[in-house]
Residue frames as a rotation matrix with the C-alpha (Angstrom) as fourth column:
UNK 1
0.582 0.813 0.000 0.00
0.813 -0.582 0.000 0.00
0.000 0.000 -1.000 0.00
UNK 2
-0.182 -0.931 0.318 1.48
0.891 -0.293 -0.347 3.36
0.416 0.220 0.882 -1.17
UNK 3
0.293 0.463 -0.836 1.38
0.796 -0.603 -0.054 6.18
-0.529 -0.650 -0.546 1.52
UNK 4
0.367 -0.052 0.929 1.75
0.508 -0.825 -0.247 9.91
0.779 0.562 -0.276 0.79
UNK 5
-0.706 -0.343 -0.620 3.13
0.641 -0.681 -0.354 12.90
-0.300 -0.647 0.701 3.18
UNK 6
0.235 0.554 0.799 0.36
0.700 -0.667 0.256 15.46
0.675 0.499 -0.544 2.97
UNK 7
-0.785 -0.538 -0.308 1.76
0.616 -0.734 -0.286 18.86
-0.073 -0.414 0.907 4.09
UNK 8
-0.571 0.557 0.603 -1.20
0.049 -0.711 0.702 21.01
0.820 0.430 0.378 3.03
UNK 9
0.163 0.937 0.309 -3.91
-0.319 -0.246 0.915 20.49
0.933 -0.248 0.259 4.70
UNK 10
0.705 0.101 -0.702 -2.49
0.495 0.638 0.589 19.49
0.508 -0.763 0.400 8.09
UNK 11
0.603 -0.689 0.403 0.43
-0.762 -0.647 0.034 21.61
0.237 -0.327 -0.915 10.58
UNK 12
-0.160 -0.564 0.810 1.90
-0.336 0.803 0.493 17.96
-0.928 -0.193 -0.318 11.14
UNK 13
-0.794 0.242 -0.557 2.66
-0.254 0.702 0.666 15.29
0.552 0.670 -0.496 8.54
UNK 14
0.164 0.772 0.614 -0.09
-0.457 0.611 -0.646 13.17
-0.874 -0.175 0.453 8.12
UNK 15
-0.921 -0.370 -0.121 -0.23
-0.311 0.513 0.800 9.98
-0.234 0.774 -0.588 6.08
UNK 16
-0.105 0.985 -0.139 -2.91
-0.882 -0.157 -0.444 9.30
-0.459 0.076 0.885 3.90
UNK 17
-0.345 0.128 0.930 -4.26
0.238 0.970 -0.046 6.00
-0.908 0.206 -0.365 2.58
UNK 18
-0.941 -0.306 -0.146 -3.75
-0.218 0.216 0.952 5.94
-0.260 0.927 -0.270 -1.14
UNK 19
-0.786 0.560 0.262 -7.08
0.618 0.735 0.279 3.55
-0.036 0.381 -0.924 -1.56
UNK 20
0.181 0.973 -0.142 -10.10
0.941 -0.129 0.314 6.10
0.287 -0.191 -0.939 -0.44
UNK 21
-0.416 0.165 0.894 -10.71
-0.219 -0.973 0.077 10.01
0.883 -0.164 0.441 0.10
UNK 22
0.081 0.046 -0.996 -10.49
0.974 0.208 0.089 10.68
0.211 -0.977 -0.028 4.11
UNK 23
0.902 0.339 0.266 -11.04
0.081 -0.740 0.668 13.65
0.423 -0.581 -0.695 6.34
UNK 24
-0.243 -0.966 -0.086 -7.69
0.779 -0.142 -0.611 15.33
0.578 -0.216 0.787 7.57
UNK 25
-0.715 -0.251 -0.653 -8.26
0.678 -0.479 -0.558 17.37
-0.173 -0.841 0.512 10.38
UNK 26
-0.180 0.754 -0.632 -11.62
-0.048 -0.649 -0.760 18.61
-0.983 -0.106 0.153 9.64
UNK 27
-0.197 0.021 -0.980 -10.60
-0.714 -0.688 0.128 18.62
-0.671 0.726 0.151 5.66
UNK 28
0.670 0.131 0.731 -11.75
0.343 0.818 -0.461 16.12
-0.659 0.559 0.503 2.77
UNK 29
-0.344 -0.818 -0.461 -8.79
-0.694 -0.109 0.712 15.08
-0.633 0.565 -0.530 0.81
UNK 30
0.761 0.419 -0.495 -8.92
-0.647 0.433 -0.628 13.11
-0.049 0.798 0.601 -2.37
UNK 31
0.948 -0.312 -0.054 -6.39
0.308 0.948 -0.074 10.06
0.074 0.053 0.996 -2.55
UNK 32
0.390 -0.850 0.354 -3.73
0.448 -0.161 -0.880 12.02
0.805 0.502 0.318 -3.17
UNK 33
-0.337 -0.220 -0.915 -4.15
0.933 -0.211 -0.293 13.90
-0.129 -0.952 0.276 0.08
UNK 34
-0.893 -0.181 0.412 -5.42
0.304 -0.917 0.257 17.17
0.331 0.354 0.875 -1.73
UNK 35
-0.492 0.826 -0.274 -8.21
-0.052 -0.342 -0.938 19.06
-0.869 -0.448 0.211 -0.14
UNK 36
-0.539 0.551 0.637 -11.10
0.777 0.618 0.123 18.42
-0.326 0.561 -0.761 -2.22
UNK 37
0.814 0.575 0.086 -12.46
0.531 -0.796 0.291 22.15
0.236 -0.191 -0.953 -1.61
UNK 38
-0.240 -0.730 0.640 -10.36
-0.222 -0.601 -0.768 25.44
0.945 -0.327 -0.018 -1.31
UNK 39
0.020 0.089 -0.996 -9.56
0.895 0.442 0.058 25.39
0.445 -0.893 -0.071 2.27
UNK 40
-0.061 0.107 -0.992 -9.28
0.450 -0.885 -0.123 29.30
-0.891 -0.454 0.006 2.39
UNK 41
0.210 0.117 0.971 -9.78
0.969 -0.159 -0.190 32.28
0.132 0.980 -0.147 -0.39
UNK 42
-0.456 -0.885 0.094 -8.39
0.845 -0.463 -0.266 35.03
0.279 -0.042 0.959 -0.93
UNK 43
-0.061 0.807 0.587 -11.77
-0.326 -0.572 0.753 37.44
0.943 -0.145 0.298 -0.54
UNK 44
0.769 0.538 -0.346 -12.12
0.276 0.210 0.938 35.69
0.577 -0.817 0.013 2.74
UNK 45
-0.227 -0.951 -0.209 -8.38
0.960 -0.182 -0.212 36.13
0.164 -0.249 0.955 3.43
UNK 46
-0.823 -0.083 0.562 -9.13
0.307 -0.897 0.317 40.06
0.478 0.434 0.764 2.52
UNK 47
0.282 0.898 0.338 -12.59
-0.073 -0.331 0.941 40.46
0.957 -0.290 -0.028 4.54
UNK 48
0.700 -0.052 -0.712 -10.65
0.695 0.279 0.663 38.98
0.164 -0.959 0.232 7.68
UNK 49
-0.438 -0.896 -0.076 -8.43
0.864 -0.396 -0.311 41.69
0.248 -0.201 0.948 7.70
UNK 50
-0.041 0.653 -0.756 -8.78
0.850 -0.375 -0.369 44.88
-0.524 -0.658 -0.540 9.10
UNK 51
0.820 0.454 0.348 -10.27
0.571 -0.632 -0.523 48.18
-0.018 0.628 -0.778 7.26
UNK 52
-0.657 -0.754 -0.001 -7.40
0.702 -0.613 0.363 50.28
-0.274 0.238 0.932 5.19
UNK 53
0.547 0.818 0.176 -8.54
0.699 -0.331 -0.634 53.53
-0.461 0.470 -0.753 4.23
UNK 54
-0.409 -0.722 0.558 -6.43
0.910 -0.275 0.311 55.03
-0.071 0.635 0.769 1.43
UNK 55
0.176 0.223 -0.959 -7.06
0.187 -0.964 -0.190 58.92
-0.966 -0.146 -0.212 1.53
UNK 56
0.717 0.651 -0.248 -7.85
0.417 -0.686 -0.596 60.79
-0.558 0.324 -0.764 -1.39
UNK 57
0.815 -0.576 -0.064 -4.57
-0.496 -0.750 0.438 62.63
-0.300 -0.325 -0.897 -1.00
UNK 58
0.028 -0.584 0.811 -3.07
-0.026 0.811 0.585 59.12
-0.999 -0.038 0.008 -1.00
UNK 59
0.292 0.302 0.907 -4.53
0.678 0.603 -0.419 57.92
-0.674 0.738 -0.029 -4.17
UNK 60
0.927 -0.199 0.317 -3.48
0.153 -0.572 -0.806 61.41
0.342 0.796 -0.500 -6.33
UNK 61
0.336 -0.901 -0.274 -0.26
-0.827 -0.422 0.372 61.64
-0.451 0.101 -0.887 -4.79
UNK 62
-0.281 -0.624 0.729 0.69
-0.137 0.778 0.614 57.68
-0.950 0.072 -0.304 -5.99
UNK 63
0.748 0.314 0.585 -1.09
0.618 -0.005 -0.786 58.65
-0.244 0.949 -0.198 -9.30
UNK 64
0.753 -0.568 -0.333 2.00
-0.605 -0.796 -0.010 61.77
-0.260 0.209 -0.943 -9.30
UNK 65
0.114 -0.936 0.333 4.49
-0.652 0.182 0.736 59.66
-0.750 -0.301 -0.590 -8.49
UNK 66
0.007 -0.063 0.998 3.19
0.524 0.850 0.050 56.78
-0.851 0.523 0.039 -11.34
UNK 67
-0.853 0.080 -0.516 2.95
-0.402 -0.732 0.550 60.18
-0.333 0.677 0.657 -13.91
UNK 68
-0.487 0.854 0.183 -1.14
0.781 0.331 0.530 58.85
0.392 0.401 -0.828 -14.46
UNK 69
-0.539 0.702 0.466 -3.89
-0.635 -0.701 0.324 61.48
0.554 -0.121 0.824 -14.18
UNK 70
-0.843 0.521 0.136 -5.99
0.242 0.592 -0.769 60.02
-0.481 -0.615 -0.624 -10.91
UNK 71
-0.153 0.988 0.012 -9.97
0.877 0.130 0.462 59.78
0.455 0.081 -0.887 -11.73
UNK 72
-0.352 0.469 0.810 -11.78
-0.299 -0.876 0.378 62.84
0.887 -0.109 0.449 -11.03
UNK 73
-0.998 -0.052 0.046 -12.91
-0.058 0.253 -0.966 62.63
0.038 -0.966 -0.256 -7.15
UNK 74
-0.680 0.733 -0.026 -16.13
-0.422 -0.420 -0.804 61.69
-0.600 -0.536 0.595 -6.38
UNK 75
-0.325 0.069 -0.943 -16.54
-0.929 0.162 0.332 59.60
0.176 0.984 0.011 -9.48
UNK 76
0.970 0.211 0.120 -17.40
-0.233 0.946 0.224 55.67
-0.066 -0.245 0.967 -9.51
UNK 77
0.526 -0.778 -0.342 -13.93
0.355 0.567 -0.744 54.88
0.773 0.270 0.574 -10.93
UNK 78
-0.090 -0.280 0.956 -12.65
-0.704 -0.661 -0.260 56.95
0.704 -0.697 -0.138 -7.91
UNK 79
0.503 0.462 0.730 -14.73
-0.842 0.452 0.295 54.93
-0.193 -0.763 0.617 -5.79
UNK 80
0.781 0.145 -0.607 -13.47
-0.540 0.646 -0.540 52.03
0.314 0.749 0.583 -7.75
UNK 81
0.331 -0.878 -0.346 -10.20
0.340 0.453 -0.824 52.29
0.880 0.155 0.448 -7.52
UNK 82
-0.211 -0.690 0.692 -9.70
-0.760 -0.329 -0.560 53.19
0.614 -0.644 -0.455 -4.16
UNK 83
0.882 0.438 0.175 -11.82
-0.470 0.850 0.240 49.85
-0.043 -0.294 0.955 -3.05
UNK 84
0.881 -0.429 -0.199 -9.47
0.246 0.776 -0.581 47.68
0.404 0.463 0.789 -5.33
UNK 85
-0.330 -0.925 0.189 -5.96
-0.131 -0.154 -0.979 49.38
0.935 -0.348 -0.071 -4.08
UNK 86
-0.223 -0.254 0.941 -7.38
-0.968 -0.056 -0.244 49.12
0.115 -0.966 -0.233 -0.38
UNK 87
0.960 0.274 -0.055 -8.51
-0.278 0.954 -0.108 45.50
0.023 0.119 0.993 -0.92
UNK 88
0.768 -0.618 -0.165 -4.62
0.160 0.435 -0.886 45.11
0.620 0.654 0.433 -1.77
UNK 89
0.075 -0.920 0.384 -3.56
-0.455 -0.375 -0.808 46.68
0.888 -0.114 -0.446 0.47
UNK 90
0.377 0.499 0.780 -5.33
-0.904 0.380 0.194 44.75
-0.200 -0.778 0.595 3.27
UNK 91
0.888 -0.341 -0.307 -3.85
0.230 0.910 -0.345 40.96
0.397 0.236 0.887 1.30
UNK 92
0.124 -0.969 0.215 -0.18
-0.099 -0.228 -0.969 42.74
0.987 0.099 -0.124 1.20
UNK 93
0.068 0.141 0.988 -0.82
-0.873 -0.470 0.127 43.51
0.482 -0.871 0.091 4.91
UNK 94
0.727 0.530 0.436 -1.88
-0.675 0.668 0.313 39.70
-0.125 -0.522 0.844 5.86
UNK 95
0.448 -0.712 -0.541 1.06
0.146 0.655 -0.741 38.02
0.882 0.253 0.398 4.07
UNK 96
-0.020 -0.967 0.253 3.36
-0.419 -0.222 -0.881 40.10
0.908 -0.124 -0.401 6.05
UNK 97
-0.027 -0.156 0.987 1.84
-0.976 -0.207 -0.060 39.04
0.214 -0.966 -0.147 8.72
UNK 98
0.953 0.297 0.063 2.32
-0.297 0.868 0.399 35.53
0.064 -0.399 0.915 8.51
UNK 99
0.380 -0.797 0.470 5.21
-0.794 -0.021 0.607 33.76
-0.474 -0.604 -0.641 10.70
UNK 100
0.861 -0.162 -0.481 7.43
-0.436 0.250 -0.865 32.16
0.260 0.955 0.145 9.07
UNK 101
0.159 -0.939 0.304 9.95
-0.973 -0.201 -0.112 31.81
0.166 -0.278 -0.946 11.35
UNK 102
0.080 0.103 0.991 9.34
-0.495 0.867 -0.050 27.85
-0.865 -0.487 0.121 11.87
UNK 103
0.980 0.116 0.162 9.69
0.084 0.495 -0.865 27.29
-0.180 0.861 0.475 8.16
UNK 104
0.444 -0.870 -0.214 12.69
-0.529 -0.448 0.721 25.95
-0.723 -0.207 -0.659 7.45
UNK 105
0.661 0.159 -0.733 14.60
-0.634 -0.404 -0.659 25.90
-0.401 0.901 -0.167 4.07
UNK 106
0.536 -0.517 0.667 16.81
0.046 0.807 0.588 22.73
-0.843 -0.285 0.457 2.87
UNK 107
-0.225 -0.590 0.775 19.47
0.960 0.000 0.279 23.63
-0.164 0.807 0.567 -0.25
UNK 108
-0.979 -0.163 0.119 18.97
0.200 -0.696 0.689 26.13
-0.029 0.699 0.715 -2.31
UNK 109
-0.299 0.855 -0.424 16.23
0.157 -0.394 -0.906 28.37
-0.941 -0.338 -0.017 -3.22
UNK 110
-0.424 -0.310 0.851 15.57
0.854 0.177 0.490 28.03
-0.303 0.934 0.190 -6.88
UNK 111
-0.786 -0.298 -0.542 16.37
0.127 -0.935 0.331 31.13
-0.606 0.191 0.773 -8.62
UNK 112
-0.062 0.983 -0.172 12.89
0.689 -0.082 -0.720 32.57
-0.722 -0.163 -0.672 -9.93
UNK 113
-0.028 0.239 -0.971 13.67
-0.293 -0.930 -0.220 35.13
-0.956 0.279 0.096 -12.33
UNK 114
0.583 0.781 0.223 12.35
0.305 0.044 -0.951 35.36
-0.753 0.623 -0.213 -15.51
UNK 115
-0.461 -0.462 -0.758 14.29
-0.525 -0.546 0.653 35.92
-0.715 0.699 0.009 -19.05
UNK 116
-0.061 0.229 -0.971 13.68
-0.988 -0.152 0.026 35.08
-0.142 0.961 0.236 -22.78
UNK 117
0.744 0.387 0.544 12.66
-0.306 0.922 -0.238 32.07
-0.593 0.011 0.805 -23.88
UNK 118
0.961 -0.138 0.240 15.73
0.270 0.668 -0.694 30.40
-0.064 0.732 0.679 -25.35
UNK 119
-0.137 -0.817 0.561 18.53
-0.353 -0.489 -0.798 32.93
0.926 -0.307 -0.221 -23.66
UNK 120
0.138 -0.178 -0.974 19.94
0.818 0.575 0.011 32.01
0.558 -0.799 0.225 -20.37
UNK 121
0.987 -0.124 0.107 20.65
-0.159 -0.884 0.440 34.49
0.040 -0.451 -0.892 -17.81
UNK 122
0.352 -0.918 -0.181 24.71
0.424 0.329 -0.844 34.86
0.834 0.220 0.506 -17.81
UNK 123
0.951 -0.112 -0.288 25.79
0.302 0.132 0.944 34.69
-0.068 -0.985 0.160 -14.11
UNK 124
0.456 -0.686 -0.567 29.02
0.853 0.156 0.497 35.36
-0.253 -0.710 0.657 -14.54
UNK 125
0.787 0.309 -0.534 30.84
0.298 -0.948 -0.109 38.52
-0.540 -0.073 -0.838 -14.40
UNK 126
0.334 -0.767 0.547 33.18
0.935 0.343 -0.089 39.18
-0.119 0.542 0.832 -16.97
UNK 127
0.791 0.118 0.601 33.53
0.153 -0.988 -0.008 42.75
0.593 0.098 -0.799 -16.57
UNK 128
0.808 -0.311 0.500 35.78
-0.545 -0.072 0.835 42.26
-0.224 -0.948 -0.227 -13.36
UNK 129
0.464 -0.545 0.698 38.09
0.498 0.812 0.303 39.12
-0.732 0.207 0.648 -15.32
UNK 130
-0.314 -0.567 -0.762 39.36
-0.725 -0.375 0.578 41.35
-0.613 0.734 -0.293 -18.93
UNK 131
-0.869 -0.115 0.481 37.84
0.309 0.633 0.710 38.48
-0.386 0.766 -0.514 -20.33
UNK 132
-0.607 0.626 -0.490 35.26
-0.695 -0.118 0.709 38.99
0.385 0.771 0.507 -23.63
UNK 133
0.060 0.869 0.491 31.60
-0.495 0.453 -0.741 37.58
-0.867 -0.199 0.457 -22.66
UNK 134
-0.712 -0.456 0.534 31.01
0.336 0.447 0.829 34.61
-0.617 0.770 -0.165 -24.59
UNK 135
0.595 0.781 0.189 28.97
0.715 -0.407 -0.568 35.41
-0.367 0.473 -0.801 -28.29
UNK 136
0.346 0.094 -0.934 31.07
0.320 -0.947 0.023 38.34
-0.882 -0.307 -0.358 -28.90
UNK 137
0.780 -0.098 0.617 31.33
0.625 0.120 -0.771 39.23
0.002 0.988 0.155 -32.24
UNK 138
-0.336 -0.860 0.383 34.85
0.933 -0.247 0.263 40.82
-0.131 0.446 0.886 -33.74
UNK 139
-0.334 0.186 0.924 32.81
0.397 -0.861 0.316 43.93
0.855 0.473 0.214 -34.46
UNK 140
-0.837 -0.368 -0.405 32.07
0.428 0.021 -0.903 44.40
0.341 -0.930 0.140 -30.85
UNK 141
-0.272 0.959 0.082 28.57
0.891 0.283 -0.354 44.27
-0.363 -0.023 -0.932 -31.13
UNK 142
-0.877 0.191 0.442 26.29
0.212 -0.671 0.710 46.57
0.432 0.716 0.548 -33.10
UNK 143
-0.710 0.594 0.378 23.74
-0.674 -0.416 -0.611 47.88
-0.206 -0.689 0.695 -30.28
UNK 144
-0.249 0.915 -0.317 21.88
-0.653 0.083 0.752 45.05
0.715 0.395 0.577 -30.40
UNK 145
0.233 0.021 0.972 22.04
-0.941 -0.245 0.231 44.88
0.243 -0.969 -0.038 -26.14
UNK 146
0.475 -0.137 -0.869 24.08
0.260 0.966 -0.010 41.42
0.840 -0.221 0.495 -26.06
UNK 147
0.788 -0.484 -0.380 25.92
0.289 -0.254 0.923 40.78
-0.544 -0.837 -0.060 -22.58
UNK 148
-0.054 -0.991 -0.120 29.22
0.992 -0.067 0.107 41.45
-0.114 -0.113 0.987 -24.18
UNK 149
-0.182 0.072 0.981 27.90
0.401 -0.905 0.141 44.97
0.898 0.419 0.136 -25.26
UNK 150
0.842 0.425 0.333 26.22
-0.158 -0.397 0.904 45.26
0.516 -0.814 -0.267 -21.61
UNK 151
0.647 -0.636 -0.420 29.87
0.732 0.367 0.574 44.23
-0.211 -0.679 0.703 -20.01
UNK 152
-0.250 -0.700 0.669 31.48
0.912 -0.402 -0.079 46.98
0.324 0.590 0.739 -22.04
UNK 153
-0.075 0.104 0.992 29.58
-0.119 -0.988 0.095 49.59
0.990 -0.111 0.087 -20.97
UNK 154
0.854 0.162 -0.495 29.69
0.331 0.565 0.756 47.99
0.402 -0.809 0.429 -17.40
UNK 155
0.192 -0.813 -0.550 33.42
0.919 -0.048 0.392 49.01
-0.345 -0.580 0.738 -17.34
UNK 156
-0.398 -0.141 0.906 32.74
0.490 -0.868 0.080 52.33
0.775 0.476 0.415 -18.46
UNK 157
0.362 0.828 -0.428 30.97
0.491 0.221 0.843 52.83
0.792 -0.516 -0.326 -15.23
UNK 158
-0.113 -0.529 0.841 31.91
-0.628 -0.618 -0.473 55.26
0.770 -0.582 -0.263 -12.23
UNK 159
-0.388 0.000 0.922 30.96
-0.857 0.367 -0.360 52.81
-0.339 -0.930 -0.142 -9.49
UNK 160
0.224 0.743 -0.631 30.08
-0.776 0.528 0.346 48.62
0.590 0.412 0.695 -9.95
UNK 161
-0.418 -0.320 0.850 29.84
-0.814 0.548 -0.194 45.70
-0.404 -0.773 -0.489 -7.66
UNK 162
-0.340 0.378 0.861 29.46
0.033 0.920 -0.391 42.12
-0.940 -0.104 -0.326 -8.53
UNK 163
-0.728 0.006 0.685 28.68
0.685 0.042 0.728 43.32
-0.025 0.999 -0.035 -12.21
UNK 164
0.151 0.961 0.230 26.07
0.960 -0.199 0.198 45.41
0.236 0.191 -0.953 -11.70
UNK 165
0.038 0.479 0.877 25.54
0.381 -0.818 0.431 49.08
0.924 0.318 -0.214 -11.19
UNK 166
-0.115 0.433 -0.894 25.59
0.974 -0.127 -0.187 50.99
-0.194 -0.893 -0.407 -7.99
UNK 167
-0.066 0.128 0.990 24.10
0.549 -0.823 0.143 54.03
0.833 0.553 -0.016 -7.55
UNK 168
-0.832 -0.005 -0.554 23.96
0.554 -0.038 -0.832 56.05
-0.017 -0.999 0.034 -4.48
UNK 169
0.130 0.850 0.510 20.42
0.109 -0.524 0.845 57.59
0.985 -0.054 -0.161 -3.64
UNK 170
-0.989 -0.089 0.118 20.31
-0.068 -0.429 -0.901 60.19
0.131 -0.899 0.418 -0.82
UNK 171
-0.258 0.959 -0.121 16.33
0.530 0.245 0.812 59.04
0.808 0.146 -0.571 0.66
UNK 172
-0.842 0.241 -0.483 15.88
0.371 -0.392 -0.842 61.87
-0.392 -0.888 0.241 2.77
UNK 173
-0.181 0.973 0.146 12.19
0.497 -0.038 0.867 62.61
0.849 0.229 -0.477 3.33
């Protein structure tokens, strides 16, 4: 008989029986151990929090800062969009507040970022070595933003760490 580990729906392992859909701690799972039903949602997630209220003021200065023209006040889309941004901000709010500190991580964290479909991301820094990124053409590229062109202007740079850019920003407010 082949057991499972079901982590979801339970704060302890629990092992489930392979053969039949069973009740975990209040929750119907389906052979596999998956809850059969959402076990929370995000609207409920977002009603159990407590009431943001995004000011006016708020909502046209973060329209300045995004360079968008805010809805006229007093409008539905007004109304609209301050609902939907305080709805968000109430989710954003609840992640943070969940403890993590008992979760603990085993290897690596696989690296999550996103690039082109068929280009790799190039990890290493050749900017720092004198050596030519590989790809580089004899004509030393022809602005058409390969890494060996982005390593070139990399050492043209007034300040860079680790390959990248630094910039200093004074954030007095």
């Amino acid at each position: 008989m082949l057991h499972v580990l079901c982590r979801r729906t339970a704060p302890r392992l629990v092992t489930c029986n392979r053969s039949k859909s069973t009740t975990v701690n209040g929750i119907e799972v389906d052979d596999l151990c998956i809850p059969t039903k959402p076990t929370w949602s995000v609207q409920d997630q977002i009603a159990s929090s407590p009431k943001i209220t995004i000011l006016p003021e708020t909502l046209a200065h973060l329209h300045k800062l995004s360079a968008l023209v805010p809805p006229a006040m007093g409008t539905p889309e007004h109304a609209k969009l301050t609902t939907h941004l305080e709805d968000m901000v109430r989710l954003v709010e609840a992640v943070k507040d969940v403890d993590v500190s008992a979760v603990k991580v085993e290897g690596e964290v696989p690296d999550g970022r996103i690039w082109q479909s068929g280009r790799g991301m190039e990890l290493q820094d050749y900017s720092k070595e004198g050596k030519d990124a590989p790809g580089k053409d004899a004509g030393g590229g022809h602005g058409d933003g390969s890494l060996a062109e982005g390593a070139a202007l990399l050492k043209q740079a007034e300040r860079s760490v680790g390959g990248f850019y630094v910039v200093e920003h004074d954030r007095k407010r």
